[in-house]
MDAnalysis code that builds the backbone (N, CA, C; Angstrom):
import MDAnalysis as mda
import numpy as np

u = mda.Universe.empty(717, n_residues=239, atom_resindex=np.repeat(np.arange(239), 3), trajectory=True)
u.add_TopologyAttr("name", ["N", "CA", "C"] * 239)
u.add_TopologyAttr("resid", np.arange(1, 240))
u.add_TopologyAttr("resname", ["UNK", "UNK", "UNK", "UNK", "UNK", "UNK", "UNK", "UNK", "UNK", "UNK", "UNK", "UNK", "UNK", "UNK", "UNK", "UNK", "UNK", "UNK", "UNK", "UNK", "UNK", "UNK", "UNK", "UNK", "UNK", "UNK", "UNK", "UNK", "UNK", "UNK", "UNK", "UNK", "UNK", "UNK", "UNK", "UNK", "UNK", "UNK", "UNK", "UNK", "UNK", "UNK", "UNK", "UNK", "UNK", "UNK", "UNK", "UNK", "UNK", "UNK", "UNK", "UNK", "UNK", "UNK", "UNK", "UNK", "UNK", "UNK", "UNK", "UNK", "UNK", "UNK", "UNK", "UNK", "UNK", "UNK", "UNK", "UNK", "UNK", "UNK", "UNK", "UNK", "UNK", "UNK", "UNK", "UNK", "UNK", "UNK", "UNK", "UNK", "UNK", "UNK", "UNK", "UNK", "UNK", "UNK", "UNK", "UNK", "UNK", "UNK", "UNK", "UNK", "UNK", "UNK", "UNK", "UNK", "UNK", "UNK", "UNK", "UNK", "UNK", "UNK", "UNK", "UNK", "UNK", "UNK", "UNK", "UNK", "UNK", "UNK", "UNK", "UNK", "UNK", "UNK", "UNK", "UNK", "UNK", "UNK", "UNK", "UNK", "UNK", "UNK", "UNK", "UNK", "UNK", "UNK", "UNK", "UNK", "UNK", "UNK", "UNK", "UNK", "UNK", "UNK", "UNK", "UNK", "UNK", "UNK", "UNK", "UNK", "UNK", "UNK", "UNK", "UNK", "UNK", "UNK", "UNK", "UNK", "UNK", "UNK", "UNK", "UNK", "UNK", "UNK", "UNK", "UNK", "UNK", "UNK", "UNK", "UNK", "UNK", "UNK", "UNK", "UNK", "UNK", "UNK", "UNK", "UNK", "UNK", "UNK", "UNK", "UNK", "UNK", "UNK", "UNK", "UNK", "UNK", "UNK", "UNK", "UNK", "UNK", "UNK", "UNK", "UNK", "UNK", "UNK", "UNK", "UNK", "UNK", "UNK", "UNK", "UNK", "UNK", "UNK", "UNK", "UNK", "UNK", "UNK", "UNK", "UNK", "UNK", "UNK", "UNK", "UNK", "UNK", "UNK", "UNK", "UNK", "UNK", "UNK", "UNK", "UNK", "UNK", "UNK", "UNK", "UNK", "UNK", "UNK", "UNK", "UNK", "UNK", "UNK", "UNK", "UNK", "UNK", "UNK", "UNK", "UNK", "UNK", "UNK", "UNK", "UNK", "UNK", "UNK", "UNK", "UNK", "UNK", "UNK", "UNK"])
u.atoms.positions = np.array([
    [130.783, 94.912, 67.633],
    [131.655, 94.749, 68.799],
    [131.039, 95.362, 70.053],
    [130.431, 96.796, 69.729],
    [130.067, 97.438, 71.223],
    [128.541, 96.044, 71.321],
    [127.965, 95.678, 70.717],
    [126.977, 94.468, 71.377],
    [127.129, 93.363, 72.140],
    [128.408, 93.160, 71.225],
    [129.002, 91.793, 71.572],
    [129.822, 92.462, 73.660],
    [130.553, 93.149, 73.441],
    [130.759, 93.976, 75.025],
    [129.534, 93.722, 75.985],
    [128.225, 94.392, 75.139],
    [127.016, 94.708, 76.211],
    [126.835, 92.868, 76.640],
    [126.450, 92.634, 75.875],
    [125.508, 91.308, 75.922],
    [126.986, 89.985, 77.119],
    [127.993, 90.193, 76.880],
    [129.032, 89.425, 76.866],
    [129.499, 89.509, 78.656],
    [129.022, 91.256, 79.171],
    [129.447, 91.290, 80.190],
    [128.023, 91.142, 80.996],
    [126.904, 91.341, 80.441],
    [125.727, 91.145, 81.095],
    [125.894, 89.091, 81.697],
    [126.163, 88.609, 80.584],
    [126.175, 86.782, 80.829],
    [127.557, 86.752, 81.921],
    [128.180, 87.619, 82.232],
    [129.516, 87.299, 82.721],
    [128.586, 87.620, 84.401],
    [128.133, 88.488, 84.187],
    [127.900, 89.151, 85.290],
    [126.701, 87.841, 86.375],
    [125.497, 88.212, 85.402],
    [124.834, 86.737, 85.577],
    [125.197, 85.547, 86.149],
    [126.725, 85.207, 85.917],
    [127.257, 83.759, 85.708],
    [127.471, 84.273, 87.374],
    [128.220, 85.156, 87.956],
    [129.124, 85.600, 88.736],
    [128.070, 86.263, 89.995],
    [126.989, 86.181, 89.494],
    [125.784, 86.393, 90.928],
    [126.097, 88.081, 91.222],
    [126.376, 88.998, 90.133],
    [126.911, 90.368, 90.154],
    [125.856, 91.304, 90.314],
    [124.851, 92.227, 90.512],
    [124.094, 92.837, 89.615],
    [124.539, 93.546, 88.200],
    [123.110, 92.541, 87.061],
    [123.665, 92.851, 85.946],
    [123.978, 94.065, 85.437],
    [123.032, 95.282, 85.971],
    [122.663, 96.732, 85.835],
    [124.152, 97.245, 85.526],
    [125.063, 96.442, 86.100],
    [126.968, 96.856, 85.339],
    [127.091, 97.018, 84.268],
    [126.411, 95.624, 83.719],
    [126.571, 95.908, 82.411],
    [127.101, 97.084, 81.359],
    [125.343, 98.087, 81.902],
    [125.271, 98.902, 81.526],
    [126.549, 99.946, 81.385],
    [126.624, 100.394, 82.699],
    [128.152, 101.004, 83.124],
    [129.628, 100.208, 81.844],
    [129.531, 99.575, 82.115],
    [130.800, 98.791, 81.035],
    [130.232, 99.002, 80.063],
    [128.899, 98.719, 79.175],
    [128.529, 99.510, 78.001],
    [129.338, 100.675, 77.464],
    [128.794, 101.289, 78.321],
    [129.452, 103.289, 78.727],
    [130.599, 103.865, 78.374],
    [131.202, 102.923, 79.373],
    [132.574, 102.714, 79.541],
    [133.504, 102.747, 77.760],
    [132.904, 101.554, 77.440],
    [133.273, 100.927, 76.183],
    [133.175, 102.004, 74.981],
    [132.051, 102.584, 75.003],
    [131.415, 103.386, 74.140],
    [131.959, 104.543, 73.995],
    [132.930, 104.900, 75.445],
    [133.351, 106.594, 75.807],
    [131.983, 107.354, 75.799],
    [130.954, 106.694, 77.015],
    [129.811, 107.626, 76.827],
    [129.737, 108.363, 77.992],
    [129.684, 109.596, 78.362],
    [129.522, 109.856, 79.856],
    [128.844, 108.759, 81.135],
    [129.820, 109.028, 81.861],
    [128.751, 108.369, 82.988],
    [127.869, 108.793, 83.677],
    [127.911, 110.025, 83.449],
    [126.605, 111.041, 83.804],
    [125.608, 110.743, 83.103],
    [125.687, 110.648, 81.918],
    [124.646, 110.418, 81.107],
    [123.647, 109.216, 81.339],
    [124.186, 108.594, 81.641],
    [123.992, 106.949, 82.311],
    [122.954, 106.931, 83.490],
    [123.835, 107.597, 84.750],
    [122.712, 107.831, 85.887],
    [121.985, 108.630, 85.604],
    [122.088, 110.071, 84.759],
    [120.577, 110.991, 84.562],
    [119.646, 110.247, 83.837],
    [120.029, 108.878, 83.042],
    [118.509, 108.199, 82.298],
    [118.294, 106.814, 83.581],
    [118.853, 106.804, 83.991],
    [118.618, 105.820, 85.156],
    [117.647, 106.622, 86.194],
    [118.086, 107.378, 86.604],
    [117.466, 108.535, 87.502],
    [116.306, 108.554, 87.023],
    [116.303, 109.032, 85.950],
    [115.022, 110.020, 84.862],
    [113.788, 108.546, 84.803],
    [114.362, 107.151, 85.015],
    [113.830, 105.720, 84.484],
    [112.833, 105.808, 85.709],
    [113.261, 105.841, 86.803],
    [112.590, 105.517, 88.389],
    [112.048, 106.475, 88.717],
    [112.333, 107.841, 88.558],
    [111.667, 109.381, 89.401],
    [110.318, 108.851, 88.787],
    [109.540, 108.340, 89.176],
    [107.896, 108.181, 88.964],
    [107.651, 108.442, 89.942],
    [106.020, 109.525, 90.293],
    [105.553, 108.892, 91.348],
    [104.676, 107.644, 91.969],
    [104.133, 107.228, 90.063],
    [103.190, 105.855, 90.394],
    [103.973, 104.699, 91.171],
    [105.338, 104.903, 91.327],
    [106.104, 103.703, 91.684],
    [106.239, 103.743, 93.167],
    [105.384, 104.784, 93.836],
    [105.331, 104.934, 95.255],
    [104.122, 103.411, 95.542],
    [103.280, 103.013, 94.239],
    [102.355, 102.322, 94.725],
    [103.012, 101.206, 95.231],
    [104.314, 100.484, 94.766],
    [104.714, 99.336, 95.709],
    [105.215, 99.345, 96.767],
    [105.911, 100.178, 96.800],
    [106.756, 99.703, 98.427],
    [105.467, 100.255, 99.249],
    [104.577, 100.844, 99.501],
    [103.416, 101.083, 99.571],
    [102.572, 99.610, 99.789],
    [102.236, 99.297, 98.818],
    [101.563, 97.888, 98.678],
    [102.588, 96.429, 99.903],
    [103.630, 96.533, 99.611],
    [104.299, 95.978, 100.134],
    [104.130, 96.044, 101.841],
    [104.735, 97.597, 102.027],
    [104.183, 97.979, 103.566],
    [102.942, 97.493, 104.043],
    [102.389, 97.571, 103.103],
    [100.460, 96.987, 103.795],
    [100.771, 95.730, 104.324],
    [101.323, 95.081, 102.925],
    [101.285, 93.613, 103.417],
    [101.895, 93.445, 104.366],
    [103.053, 93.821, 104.757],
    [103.856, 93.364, 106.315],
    [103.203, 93.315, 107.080],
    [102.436, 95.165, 107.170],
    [101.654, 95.663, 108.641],
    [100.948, 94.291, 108.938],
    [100.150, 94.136, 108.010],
    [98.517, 93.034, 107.787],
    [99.303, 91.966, 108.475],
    [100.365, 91.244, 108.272],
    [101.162, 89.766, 108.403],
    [101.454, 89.763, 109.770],
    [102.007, 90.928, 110.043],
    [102.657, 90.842, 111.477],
    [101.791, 91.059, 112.850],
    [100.507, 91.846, 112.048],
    [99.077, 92.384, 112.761],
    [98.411, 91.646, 113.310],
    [98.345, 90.609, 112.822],
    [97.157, 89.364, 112.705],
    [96.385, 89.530, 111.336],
    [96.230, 90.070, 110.587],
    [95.262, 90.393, 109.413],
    [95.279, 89.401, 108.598],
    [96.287, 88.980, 108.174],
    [96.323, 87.327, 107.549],
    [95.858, 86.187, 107.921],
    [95.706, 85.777, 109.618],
    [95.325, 84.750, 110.261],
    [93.732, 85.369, 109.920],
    [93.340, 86.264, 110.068],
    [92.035, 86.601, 110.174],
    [91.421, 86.263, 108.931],
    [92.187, 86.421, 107.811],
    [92.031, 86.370, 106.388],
    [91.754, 85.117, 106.204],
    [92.444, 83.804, 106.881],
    [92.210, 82.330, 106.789],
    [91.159, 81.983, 107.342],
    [91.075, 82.355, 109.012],
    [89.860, 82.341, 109.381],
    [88.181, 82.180, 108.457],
    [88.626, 83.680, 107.951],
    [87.161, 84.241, 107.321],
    [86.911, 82.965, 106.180],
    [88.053, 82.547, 105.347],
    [88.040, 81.840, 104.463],
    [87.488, 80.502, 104.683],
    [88.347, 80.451, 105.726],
    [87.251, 78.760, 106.756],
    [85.830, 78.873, 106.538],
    [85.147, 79.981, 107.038],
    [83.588, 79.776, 107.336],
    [83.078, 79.370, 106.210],
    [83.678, 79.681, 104.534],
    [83.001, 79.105, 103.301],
    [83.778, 78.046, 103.025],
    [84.732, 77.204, 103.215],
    [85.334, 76.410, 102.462],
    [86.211, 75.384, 103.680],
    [85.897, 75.902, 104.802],
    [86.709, 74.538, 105.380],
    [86.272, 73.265, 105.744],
    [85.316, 72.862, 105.725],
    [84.219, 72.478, 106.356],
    [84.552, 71.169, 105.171],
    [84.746, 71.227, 104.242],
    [84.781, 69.929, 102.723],
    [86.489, 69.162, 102.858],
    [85.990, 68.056, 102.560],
    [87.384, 67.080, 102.577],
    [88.404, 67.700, 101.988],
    [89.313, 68.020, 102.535],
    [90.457, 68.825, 101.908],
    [90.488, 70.179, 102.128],
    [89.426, 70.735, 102.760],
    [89.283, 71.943, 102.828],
    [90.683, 73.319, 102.941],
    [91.379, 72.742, 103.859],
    [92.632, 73.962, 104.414],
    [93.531, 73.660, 103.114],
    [93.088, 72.952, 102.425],
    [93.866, 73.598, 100.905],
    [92.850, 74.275, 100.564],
    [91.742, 74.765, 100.623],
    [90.507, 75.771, 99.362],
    [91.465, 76.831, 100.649],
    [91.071, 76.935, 101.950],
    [91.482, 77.894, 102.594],
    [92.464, 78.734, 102.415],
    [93.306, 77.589, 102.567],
    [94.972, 78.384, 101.670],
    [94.670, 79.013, 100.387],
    [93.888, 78.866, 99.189],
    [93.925, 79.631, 98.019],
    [93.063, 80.723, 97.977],
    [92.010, 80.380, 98.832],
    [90.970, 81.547, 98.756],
    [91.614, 82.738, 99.592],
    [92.190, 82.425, 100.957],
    [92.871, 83.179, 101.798],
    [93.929, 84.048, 100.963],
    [94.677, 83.206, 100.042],
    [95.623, 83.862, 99.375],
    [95.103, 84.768, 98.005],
    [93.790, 84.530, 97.625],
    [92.917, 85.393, 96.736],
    [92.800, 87.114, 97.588],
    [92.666, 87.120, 99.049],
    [92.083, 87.711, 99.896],
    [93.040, 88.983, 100.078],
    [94.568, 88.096, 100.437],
    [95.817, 88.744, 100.732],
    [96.544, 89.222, 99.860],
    [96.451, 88.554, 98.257],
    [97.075, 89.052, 96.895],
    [96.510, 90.291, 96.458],
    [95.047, 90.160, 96.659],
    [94.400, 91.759, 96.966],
    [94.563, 92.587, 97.777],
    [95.614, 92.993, 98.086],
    [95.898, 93.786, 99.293],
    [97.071, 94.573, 98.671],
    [98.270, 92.834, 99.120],
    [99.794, 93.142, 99.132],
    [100.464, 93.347, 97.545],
    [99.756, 92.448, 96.903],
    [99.938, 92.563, 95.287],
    [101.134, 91.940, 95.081],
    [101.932, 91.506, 96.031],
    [102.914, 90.226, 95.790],
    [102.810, 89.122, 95.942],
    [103.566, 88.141, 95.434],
    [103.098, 86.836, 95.450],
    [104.586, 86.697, 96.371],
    [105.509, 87.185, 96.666],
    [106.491, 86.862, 97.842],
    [105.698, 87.025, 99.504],
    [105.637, 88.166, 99.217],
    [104.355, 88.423, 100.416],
    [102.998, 87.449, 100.873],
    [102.568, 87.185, 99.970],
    [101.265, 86.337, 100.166],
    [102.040, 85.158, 100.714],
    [103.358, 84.726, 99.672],
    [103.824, 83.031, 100.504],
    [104.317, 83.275, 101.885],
    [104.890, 84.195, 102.180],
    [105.487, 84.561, 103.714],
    [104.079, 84.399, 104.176],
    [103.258, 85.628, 104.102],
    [102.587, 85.760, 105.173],
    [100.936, 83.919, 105.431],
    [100.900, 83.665, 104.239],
    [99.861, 82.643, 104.176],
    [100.265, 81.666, 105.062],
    [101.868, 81.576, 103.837],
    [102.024, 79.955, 104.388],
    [102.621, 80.145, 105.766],
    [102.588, 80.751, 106.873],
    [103.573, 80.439, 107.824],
    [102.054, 80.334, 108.934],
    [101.098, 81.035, 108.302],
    [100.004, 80.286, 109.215],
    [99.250, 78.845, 108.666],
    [99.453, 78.904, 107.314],
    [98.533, 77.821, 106.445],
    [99.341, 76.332, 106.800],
    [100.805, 76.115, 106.266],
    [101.473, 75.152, 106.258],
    [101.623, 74.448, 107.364],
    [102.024, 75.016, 109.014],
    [101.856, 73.900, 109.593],
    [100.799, 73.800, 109.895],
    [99.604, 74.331, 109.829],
    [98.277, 74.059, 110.330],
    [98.131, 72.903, 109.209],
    [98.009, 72.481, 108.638],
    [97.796, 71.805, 107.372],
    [98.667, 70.519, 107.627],
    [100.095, 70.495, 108.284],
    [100.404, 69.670, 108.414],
    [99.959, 68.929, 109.552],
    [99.675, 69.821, 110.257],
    [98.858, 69.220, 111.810],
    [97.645, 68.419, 111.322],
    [97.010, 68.976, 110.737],
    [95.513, 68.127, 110.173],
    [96.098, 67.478, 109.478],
    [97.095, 66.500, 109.110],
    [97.608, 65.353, 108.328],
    [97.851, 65.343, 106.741],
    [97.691, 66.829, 106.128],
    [98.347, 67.058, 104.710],
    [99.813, 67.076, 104.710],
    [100.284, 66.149, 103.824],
    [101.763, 66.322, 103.896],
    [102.273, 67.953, 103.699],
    [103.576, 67.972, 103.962],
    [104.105, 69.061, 104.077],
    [104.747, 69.451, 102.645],
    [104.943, 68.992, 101.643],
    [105.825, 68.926, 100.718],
    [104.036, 69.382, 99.980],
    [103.020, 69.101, 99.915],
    [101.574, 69.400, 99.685],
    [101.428, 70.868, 99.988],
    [101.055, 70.758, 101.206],
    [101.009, 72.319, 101.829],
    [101.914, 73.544, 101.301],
    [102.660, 72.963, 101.298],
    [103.894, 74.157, 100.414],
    [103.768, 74.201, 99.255],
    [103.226, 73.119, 98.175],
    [103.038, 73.335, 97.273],
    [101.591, 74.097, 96.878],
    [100.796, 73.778, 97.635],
    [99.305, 74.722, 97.599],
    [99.833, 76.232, 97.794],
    [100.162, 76.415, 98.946],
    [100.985, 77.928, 99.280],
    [101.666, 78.394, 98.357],
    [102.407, 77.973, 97.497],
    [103.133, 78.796, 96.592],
    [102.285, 78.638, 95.271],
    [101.716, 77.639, 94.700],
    [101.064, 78.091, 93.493],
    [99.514, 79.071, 93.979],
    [99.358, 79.097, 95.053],
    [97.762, 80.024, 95.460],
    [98.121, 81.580, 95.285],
    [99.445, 81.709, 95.626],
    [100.323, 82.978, 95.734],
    [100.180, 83.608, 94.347],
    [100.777, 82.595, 93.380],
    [100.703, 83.110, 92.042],
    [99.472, 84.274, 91.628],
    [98.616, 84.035, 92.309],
    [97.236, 85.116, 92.058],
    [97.956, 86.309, 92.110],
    [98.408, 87.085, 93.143],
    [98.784, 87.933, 93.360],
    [99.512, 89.148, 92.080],
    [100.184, 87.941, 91.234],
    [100.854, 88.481, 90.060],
    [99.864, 88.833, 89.104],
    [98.713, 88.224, 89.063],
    [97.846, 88.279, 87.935],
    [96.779, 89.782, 88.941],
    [96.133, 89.640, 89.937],
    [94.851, 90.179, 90.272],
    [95.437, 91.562, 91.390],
    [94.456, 92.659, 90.778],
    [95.140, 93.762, 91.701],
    [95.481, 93.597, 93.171],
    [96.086, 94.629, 93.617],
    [96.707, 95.643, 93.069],
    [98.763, 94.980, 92.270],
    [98.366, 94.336, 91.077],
    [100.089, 93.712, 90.955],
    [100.700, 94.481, 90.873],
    [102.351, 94.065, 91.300],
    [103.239, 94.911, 90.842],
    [103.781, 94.900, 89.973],
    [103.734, 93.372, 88.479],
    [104.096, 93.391, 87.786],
    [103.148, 94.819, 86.878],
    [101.964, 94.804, 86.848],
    [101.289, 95.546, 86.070],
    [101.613, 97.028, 86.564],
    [101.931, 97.687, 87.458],
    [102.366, 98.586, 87.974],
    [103.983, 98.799, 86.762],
    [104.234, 97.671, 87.211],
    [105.787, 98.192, 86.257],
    [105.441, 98.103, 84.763],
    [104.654, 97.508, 84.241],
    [104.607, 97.464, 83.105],
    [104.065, 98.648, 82.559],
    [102.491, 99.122, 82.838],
    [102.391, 100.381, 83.041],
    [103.243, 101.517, 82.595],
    [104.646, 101.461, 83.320],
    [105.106, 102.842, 83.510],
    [106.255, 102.502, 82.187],
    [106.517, 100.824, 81.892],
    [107.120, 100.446, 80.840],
    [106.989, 101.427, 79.600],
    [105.565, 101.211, 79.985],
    [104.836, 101.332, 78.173],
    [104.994, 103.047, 78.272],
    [105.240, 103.808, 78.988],
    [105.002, 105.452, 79.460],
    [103.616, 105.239, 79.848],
    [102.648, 104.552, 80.019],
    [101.457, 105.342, 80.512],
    [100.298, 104.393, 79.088],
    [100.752, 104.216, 77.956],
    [100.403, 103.755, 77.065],
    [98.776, 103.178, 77.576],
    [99.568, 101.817, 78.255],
    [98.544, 101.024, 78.940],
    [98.209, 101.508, 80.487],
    [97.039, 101.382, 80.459],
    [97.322, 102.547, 81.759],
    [97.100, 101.281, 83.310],
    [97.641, 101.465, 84.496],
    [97.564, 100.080, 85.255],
    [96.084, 100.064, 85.886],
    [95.073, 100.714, 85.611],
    [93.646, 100.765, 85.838],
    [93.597, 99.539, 84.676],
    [93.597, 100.034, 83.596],
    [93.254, 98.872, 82.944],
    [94.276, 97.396, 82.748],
    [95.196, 97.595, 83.323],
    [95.596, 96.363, 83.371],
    [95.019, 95.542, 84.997],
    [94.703, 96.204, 85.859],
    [94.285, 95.619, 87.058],
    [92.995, 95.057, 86.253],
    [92.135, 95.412, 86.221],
    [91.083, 95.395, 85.602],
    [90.926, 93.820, 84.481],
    [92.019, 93.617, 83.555],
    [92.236, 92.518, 82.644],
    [92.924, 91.495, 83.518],
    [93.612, 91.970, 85.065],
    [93.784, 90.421, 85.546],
    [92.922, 89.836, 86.848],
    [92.195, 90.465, 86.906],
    [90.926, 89.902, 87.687],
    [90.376, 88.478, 87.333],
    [89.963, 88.501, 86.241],
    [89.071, 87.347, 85.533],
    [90.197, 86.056, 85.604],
    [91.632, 86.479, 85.176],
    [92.216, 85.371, 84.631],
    [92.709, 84.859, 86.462],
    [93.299, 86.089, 87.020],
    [93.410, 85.422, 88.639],
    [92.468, 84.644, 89.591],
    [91.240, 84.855, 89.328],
    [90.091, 83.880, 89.952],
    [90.009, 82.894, 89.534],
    [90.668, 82.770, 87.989],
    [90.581, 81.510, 87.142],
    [91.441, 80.297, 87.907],
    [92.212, 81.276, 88.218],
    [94.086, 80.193, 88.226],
    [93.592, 79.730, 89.891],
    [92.449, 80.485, 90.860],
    [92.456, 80.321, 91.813],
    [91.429, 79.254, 91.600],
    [90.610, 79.458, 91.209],
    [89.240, 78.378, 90.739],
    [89.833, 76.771, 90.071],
    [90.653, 76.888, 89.372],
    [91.489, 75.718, 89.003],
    [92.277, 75.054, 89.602],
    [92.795, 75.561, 90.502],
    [93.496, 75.224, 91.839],
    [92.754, 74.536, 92.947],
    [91.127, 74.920, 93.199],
    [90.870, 74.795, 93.979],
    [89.858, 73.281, 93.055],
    [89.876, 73.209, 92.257],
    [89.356, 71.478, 91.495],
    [90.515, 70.752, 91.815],
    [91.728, 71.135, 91.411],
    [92.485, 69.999, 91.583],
    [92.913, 69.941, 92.985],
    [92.998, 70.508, 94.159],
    [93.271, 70.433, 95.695],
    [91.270, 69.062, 95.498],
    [90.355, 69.675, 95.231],
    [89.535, 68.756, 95.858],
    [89.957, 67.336, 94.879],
    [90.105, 67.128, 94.038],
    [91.086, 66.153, 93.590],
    [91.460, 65.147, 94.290],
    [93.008, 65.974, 94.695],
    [93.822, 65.197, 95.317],
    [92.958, 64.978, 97.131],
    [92.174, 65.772, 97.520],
    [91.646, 65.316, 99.033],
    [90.948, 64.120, 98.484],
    [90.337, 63.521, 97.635],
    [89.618, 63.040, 97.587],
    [90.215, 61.699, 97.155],
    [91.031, 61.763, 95.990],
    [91.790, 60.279, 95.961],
    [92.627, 60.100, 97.142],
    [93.074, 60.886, 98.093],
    [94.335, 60.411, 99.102],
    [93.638, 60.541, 100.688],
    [91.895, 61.048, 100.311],
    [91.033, 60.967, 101.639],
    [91.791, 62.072, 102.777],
    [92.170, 63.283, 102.050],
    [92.554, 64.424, 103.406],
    [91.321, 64.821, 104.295],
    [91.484, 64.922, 105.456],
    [90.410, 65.137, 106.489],
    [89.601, 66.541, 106.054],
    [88.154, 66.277, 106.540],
    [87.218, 67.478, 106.664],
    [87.365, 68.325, 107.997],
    [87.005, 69.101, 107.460],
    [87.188, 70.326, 108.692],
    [85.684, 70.612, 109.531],
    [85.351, 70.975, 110.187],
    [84.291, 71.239, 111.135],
    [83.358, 72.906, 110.476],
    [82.492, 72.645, 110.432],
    [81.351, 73.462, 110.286],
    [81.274, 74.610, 111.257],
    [81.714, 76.139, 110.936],
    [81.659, 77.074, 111.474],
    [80.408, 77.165, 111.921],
    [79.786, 77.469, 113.459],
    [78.135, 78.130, 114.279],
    [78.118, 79.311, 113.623],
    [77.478, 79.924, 113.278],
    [76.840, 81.173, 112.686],
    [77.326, 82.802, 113.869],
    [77.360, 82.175, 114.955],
    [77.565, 83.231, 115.790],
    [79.354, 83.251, 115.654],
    [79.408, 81.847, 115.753],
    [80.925, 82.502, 115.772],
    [81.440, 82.603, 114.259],
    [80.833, 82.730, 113.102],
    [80.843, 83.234, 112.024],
    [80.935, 84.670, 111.972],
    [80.334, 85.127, 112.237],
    [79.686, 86.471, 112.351],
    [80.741, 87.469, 113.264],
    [81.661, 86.724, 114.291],
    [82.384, 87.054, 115.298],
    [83.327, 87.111, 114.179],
    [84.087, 86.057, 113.377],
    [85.062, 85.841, 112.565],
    [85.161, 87.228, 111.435],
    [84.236, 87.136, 110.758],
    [83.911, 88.241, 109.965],
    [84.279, 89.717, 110.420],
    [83.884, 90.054, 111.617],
    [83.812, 91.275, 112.038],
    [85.644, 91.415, 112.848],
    [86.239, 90.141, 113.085],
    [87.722, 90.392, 113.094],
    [88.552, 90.592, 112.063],
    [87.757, 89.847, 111.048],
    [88.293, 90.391, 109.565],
    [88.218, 91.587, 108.837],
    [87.129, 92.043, 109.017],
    [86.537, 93.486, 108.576],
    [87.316, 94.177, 108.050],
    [88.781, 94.641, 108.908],
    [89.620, 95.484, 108.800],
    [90.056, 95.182, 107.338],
    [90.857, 94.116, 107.254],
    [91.217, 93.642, 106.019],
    [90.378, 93.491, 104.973],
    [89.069, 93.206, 105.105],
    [88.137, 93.055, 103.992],
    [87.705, 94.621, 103.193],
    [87.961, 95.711, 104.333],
    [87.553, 96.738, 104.185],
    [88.915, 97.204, 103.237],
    [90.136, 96.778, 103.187],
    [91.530, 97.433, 102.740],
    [91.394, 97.217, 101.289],
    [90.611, 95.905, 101.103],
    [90.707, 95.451, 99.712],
    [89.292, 96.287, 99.042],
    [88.187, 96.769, 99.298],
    [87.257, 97.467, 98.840],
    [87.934, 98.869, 98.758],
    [88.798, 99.277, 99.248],
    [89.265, 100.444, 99.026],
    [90.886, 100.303, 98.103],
    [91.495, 99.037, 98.168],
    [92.096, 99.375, 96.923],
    [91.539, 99.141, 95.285],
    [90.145, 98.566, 95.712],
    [89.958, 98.215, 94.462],
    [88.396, 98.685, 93.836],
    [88.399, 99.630, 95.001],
    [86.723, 100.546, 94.725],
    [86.915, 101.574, 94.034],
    [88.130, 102.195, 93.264],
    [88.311, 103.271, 92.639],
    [87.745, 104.556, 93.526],
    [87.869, 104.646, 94.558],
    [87.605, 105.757, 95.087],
    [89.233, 106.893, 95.120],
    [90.480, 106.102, 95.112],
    [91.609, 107.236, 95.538],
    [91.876, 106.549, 94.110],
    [93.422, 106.993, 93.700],
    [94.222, 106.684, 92.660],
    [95.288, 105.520, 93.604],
    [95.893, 104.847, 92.602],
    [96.537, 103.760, 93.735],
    [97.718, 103.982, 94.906],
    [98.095, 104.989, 93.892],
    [99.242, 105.780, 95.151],
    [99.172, 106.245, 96.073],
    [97.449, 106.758, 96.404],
    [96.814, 106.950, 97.267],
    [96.269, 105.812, 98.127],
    [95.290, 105.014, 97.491],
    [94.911, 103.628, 98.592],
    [95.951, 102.906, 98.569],
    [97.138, 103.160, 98.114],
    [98.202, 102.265, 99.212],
    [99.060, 102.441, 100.367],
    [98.761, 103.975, 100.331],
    [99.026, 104.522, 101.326],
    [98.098, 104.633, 102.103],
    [97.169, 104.336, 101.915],
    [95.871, 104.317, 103.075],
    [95.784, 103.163, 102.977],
    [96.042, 101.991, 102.647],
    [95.835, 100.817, 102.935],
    [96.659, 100.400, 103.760],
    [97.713, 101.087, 104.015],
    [99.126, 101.159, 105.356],
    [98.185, 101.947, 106.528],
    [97.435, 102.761, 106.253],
    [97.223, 103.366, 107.730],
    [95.972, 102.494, 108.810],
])
């Protein structure tokens, strides 16, 4: 019976757009368990300090979005990949390879990518219902390749078990993958539906591009150069 309670008011809650975390509380309730008891393991669940690394990570990403650091991020991405039929889709994924390394969200990466990627993309004649769809599956990196926040939470899941060094570390390979696969089937579709080529970056103004990027290129060598612990380069990846 006390399961049938837990599980019964969690689906009620769900149904009703509630936060489920009540549940719990009505658990409690049901059980005659303190409710103290309740918030001191709730409390005791979050007091981490590794969990400073997201809203942390998060902050970066805004600063970077609202900065210019993202446009710069597309930019840089242009000088290798825009230039090929279809290109401002490689742009959009590589860009979003660039920015998932930073912000470590994939909410973040779609805000900040697509609001420079999508209508530019629609301007050069990729449909829009396209563009949005490149933007949100390029994002997905973010979940897989440091600094994530799923692996951050999982991490602290396990107590420490798995430690999030080594889980950053195991989604590298598979996030370049999902980005590398993405970027066959975008040349794909440019190629059966003939999306326009982009223009060939001059070397000088390459070189100009790069060095506006810097900032950002430099954020991601330092969250992912092991020089601080992450709670540290994400707080320096904000300053």
């Amino acid at each position: 019976m006390d399961a049938l309670i837990l599980i019964g008011t969690l689906i009620v809650l769900l149904l009703l757009g509630f936060p489920v975390g009540l549940s719990a509380f009505i658990g409690a309730w049901w059980i005659e368990l303190r409710l103290e008891a309740v918030i001191i393991q709730i409390t005791n669940g979050v007091n981490k300090f590794s969990l400073l690394t997201i809203p942390f990570f998060i902050l970066a990403g805004a600063i970077m979005a609202e900065g210019g650091i993202a446009r710069r991020l597309v930019n840089f991405a242009y000088i290798f990949v825009g230039f090929i039929r279809g290109g401002l889709s490689l742009v959009n994924i590589v860009a979003s390879t660039f920015f998932g390394a930073i912000s470590g969200s994939s909410v973040a990466d779609t805000a900040s990518i697509g609001s420079v990627m999508v209508p530019q993309m629609e301007q050069k004649g990729h449909p829009r219902d396209f563009a949005a769809a490149v933007t949100a599956s390029g994002s997905v990196q973010a979940v897989l390749t440091p600094p994530s926040h799923n692996s951050v939470i999982y991490s602290l899941a396990t107590g420490g078990v798995v430690t999030i060094f080594s889980l950053f570390v195991a989604g590298i390979f598979p996030g370049l993958l999902l980005g590398l696969c993405l970027m066959v089937m975008c040349l794909a579709f440019a190629r059966k539906r003939s999306y326009p080529k982009g223009e060939r970056i001059p070397f000088r103004q390459a070189v100009k591009i790069f060095l506006d990027a810097f900032w950002g290129l430099l954020t991601i060598v330092i969250i992912l150069g092991g020089i601080f612990t992450y709670s540290e380069s994400a707080a320096i990846a904000c300053i």
